[in-house]
C-alpha positions as CSV (number, residue, x, y, z in Angstrom):
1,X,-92.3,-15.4,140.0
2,X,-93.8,-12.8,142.0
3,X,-92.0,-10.1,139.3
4,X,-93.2,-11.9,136.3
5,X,-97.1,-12.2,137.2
6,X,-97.2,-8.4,139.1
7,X,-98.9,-7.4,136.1
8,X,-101.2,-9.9,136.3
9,X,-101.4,-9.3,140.5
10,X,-102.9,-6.2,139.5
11,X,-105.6,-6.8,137.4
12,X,-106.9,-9.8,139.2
13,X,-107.0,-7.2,142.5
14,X,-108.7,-4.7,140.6
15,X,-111.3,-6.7,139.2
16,X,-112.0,-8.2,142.6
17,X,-112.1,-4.7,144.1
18,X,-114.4,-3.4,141.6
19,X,-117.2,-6.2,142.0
20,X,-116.3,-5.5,146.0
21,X,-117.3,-1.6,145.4
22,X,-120.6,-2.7,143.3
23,X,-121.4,-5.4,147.1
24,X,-120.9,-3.3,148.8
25,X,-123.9,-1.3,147.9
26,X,-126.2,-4.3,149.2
27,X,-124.1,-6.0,151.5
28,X,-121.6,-5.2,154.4
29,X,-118.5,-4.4,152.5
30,X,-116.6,-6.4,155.9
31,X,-119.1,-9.4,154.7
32,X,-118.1,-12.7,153.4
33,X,-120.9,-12.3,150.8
34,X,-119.7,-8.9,149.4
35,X,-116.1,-10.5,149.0
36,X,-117.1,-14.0,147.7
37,X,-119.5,-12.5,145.2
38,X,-116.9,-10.4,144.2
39,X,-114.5,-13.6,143.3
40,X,-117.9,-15.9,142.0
41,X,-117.9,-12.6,139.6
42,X,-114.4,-13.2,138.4
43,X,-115.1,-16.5,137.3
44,X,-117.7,-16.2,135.8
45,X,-116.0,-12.8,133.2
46,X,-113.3,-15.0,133.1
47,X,-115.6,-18.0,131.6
48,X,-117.1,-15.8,129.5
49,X,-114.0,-14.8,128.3
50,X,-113.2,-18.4,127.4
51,X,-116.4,-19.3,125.7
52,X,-114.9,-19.1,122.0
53,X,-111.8,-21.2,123.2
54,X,-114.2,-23.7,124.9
55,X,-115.9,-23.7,121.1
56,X,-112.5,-24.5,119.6
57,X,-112.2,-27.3,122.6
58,X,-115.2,-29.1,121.8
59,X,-114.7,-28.9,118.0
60,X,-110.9,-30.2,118.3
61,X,-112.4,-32.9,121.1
62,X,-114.4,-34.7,118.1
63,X,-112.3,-34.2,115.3
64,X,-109.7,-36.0,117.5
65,X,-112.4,-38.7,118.1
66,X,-113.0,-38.8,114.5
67,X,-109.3,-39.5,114.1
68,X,-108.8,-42.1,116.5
69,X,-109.1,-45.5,113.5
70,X,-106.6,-43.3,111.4
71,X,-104.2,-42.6,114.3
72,X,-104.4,-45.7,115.4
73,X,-104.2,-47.3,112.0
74,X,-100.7,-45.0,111.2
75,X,-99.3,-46.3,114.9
76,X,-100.0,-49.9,114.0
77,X,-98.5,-49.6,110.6
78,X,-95.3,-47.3,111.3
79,X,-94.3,-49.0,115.1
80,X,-90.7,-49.7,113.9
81,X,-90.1,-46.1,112.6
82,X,-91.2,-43.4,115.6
83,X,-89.9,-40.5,113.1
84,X,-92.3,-41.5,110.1
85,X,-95.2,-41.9,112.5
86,X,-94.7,-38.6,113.7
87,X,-94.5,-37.1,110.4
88,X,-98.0,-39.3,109.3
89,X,-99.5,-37.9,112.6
90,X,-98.6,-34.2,111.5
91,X,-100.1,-34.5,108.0
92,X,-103.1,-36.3,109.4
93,X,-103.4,-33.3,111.6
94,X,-102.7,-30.9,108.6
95,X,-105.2,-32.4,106.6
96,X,-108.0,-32.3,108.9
97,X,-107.1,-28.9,110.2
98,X,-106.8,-30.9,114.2
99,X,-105.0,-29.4,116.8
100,X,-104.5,-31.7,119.6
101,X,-103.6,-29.0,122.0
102,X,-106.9,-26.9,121.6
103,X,-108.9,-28.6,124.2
104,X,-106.3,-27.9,126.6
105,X,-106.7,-23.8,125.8
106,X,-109.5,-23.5,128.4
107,X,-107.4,-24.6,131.1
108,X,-104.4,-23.4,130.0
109,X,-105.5,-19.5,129.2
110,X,-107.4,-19.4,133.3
111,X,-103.8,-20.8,134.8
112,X,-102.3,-17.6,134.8
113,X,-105.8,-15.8,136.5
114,X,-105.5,-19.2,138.8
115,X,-102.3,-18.5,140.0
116,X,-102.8,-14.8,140.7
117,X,-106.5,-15.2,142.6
118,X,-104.2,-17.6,144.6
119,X,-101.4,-15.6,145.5
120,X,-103.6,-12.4,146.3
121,X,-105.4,-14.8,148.7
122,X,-101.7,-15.6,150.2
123,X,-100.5,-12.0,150.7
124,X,-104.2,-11.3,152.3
125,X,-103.8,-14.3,154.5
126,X,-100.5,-12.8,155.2
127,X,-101.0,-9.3,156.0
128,X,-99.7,-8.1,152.7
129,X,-100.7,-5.5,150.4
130,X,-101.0,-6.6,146.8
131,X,-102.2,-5.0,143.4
132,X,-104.4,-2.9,144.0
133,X,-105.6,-3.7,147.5
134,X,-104.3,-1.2,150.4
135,X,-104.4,-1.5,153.4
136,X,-107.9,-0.9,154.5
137,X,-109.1,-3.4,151.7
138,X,-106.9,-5.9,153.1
139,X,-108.3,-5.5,156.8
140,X,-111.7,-5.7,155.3
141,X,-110.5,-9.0,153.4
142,X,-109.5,-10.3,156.6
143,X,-112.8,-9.9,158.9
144,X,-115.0,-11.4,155.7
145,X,-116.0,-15.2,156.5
146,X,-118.1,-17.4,154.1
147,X,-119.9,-19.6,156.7
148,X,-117.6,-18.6,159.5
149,X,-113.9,-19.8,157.5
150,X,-111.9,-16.3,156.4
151,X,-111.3,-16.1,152.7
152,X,-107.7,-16.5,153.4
153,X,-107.4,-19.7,156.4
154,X,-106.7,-23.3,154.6
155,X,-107.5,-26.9,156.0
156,X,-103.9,-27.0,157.2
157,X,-103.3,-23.6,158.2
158,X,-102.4,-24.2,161.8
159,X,-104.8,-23.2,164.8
160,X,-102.7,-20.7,166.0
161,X,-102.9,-19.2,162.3
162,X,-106.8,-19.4,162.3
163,X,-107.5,-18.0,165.1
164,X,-105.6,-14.8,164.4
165,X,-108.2,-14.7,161.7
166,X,-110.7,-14.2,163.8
167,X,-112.0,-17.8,163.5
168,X,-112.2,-21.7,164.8
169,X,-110.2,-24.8,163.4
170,X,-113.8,-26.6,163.6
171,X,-115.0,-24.0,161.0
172,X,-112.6,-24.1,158.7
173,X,-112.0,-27.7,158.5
174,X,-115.8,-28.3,157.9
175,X,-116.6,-25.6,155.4
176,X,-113.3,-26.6,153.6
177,X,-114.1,-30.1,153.8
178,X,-117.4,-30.0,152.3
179,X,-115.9,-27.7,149.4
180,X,-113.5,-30.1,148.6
181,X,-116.2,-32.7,148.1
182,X,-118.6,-30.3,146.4
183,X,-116.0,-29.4,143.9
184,X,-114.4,-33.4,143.4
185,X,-118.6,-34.1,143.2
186,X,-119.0,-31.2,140.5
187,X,-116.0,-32.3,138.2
188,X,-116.7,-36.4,138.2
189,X,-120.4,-35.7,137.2
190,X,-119.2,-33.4,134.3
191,X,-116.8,-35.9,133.2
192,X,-118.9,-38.8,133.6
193,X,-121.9,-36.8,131.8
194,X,-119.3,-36.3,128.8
195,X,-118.1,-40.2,128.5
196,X,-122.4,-41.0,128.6
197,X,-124.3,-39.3,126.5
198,X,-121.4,-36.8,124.3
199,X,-119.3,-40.0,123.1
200,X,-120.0,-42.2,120.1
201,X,-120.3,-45.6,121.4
202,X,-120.5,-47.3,118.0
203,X,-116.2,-46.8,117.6
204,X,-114.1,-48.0,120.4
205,X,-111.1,-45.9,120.3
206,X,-108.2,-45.3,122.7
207,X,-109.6,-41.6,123.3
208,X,-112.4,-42.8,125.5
209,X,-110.2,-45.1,127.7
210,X,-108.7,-42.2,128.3
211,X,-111.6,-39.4,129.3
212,X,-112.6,-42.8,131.3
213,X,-109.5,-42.7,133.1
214,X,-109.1,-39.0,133.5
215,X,-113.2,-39.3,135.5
216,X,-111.5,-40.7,138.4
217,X,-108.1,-39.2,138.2
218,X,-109.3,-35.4,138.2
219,X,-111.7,-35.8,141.0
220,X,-108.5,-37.0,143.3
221,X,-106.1,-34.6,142.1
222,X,-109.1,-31.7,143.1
223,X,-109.5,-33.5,146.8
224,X,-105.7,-34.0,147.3
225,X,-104.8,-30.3,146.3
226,X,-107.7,-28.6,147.6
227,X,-106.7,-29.0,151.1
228,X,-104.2,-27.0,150.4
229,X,-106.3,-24.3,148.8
230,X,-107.3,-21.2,150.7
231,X,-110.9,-20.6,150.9
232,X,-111.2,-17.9,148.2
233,X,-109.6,-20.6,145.8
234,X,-111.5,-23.1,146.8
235,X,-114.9,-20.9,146.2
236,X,-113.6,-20.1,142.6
237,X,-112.7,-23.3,141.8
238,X,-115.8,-25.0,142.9
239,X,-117.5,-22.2,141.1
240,X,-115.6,-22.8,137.5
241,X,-116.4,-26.3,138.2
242,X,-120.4,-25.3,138.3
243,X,-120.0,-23.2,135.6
244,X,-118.1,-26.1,132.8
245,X,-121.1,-28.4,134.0
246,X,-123.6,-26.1,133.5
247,X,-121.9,-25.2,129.9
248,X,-121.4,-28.5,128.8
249,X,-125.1,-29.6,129.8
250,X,-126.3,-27.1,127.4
251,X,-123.9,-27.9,124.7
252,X,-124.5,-31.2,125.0
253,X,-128.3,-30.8,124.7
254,X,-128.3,-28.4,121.8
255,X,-125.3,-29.7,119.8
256,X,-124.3,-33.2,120.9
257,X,-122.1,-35.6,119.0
258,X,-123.3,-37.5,116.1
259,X,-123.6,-41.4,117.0
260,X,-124.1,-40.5,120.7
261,X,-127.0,-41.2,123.1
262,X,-127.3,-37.1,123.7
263,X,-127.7,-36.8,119.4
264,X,-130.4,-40.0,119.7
265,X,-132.8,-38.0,122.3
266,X,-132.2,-34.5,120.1
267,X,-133.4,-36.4,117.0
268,X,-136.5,-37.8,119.1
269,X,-137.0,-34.4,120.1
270,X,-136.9,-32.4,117.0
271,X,-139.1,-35.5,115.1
272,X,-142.0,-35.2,118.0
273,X,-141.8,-31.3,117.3
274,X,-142.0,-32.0,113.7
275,X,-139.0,-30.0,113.1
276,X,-136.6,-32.9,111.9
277,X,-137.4,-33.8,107.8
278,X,-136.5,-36.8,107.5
279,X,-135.8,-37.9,103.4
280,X,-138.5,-40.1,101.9
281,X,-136.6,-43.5,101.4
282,X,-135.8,-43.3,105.3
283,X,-139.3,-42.7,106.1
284,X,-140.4,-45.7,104.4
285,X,-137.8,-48.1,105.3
286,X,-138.7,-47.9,108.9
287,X,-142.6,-47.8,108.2
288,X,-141.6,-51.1,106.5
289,X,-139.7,-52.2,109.5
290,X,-142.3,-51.6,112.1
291,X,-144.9,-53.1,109.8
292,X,-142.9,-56.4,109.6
293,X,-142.6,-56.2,113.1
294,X,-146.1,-55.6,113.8
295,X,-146.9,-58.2,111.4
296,X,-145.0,-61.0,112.5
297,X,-146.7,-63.6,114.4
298,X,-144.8,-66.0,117.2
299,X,-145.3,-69.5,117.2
300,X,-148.3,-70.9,119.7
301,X,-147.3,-73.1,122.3
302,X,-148.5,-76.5,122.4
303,X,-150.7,-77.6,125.7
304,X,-148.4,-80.7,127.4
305,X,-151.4,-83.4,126.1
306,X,-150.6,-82.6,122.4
307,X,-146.4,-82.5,123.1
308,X,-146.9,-85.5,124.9
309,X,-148.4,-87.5,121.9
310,X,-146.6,-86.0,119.3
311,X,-143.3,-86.9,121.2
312,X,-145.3,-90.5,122.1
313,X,-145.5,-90.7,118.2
314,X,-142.1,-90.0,117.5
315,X,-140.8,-92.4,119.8
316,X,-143.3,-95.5,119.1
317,X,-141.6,-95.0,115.3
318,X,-138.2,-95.0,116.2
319,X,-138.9,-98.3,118.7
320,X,-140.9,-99.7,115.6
321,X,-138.0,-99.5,113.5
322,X,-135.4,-100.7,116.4
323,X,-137.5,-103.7,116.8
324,X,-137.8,-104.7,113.1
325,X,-134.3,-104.6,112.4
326,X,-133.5,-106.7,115.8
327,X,-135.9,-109.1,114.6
328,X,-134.1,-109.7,111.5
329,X,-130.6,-110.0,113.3
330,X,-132.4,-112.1,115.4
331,X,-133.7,-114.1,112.3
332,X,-130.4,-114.3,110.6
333,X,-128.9,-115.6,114.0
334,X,-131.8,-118.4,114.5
335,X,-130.9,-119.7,110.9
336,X,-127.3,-119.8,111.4
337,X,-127.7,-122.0,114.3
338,X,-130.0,-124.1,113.2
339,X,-127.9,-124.8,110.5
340,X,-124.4,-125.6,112.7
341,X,-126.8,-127.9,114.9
342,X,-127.4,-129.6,111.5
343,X,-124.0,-130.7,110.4
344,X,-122.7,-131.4,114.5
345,X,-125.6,-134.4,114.3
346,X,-124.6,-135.3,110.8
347,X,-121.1,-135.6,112.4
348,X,-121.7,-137.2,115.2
349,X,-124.5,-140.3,113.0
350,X,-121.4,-140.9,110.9
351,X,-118.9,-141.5,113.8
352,X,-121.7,-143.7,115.5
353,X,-121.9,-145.7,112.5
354,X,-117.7,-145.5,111.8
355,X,-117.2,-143.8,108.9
356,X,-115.3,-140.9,107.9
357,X,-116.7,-137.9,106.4
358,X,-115.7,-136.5,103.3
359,X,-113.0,-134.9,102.9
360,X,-114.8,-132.3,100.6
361,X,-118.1,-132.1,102.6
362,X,-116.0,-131.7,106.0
363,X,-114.4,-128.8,104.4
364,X,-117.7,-127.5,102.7
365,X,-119.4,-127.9,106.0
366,X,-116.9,-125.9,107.6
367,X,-116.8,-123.4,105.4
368,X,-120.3,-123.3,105.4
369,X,-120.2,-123.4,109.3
370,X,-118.2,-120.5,109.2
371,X,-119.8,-118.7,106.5
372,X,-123.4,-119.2,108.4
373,X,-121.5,-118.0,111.8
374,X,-120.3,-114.7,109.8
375,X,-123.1,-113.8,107.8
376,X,-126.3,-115.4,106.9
377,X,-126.2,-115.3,103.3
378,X,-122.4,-116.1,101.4
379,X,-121.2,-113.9,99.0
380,X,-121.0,-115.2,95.2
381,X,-117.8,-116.2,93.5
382,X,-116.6,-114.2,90.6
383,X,-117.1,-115.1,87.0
384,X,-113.3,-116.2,86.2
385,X,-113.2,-118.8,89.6
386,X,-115.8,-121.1,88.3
């Protein structure tokens, strides 16, 4: 490994050393501050560097966003066949002129400078010259502390091991510690900024599951690692973290994505500074809609006196009406009895006197009996039974 990045050993040192030569001009070149500066510095011509790839990043982010319904539309219709779904997926991606890897080229192209600022810091913490740095570099290295850690010590370097850098465990385990939060701090409110204000919210697409997911994952990767991070590394990462916020807060502000709360506030902006024209039939469909809302009037509420009559009204009707159709059951009904109490005396004269009743007007009496105790009116016989 270490024969395959040597190349890259050396220009990492030599950048290092020549910010360290331009420090030491204002500060002790044995400082912490010439030597930190000298790595902040590396980050941030590495960044700059990366700005056109970080371009690319954000412009493959939303056309992959933009994708999403299609993707997900060629998954859902090609699920039995994985090879013509890949095929679909590359001719989407042809079509559209999408690479999915480009906004992992950031990351990806500062790995390499990663690595190398890490194991410089190594061979310093070790005694050993690399790249450029000699040996009277490297004893300066050693004796430069940022808040009392050395560049070199780690939270779990041993306390033998720290104090042959000239420092104590307490030190170093503080200063790392609040890096380590710092840093986890920095990348969850960039991640978090992205998923509310730089995402369309109007399409719900597997995409922002996954930048939801990856808010809470990256933070604990950061805290986990970083305690295995020498200081040095620690002080560039936290300061690449600074820097992507700070980047993306200004991208985010001057070109954010259509659909998204960021784009809403720009449009406010530019309309208040009269610098947004706006066509004519959009001008005057919402000076119609906020005259119709101006314009609409919401119904008064009734004092209790006038609900409680018009509810007293309503319910004197509806008793009204119960009552007249009980009194007519109830007439029906008198009727009918009065009737059956009619034919039982008519019955009972004729027994006294010992006759028999017809046979016909026992029958017709019954039926009528039966007919009054079903309904109060019989129904009339048809035409052809006469």
């Amino acid at each position: 490994m270490d024969t395959i990045l040597n190349p890259l050993y050396y220009a990492v040192s030599w950048i290092i050393v020549q910010f360290h030569s331009f420090y030491s001009l204002i500060f002790n070149e044995n400082s912490g501050a010439a030597w930190g500066l000298s790595i902040v510095s590396l980050v941030v011509l590495i960044r700059i560097c990366l700005i056109p790839l970080f371009v690319k990043q954000i412009k493959s982010t939303r056309n992959m966003q933009a994708l999403q319904p299609k993707m997900k539309a060629i998954q859902e219709r090609y699920k039995s066949d994985k090879q013509r779904q890949s095929e679909e997926m590359m001719k989407l991606y042809k079509e559209t002129g999408t690479n999915p890897l480009s906004s992992c080229l950031p990351i990806l192209a500062q790995s390499p400078f990663f690595i190398a600022l890490y194991q410089v810091l190594n061979h310093i913490a070790n005694n050993q010259t690399v790249g450029v740095i000699n040996q009277s570099l490297l004893d300066s290295a050693n004796k430069a502390h940022i808040f009392g850690a050395p560049l070199a010590a780690k939270f779990m370097d041993s306390a033998e091991k720290i104090q042959s850098l000239g420092a104590s465990v307490t030190d170093v385990r503080v200063v790392t510690v609040i890096m380590i939060v710092l840093m986890s701090a920095s990348q969850f409110y960039t991640q978090r900024q992205l998923m509310t204000k730089n995402v369309d919210l109007t399409v719900k697409t597997p995409f922002m599951q996954q930048q939801k997911m990856l808010m809470y994952v990256f933070p604990i990767m950061f805290a986990v690692f970083g305690i295995n991070f020498p200081v040095g590394v620690l002080v560039y990462w936290l300061t690449t973290n600074v820097w992507t916020m700070g980047q993306q807060m200004f991208v985010i502000r001057r070109n954010p994505t259509p659909g998204s709360k960021a784009f809403t506030e720009r449009q406010e902006r530019l309309r208040a500074k009269g610098k947004l024209v706006e066509a004519p039939a959009e001008v005057e469909a919402k000076k119609a809609a906020e005259e119709a809302r101006q314009n609409r009037q919401q119904p008064k509420r009734q004092p209790k006196s006038k609900r409680h009559t018009t509810t007293g009204a309503a319910g004197g009707g509806a008793q009204g009406r119960t009552r007249a159709g009980s009194g007519g059951a109830a007439g029906s009904g008198q009727g009918a009895s009065k009737k059956q109490s009619l034919e039982k005396k008519a019955t009972q004269d004729s027994k006294a006197n010992g006759g028999t009743p017809a046979k016909g007007g026992s029958a017709s009496g019954s039926r009528n009996t039966k007919s009054g105790q079903r309904k109060g009116q019989q129904r009339p016989k048809h035409p052809s039974k006469k």
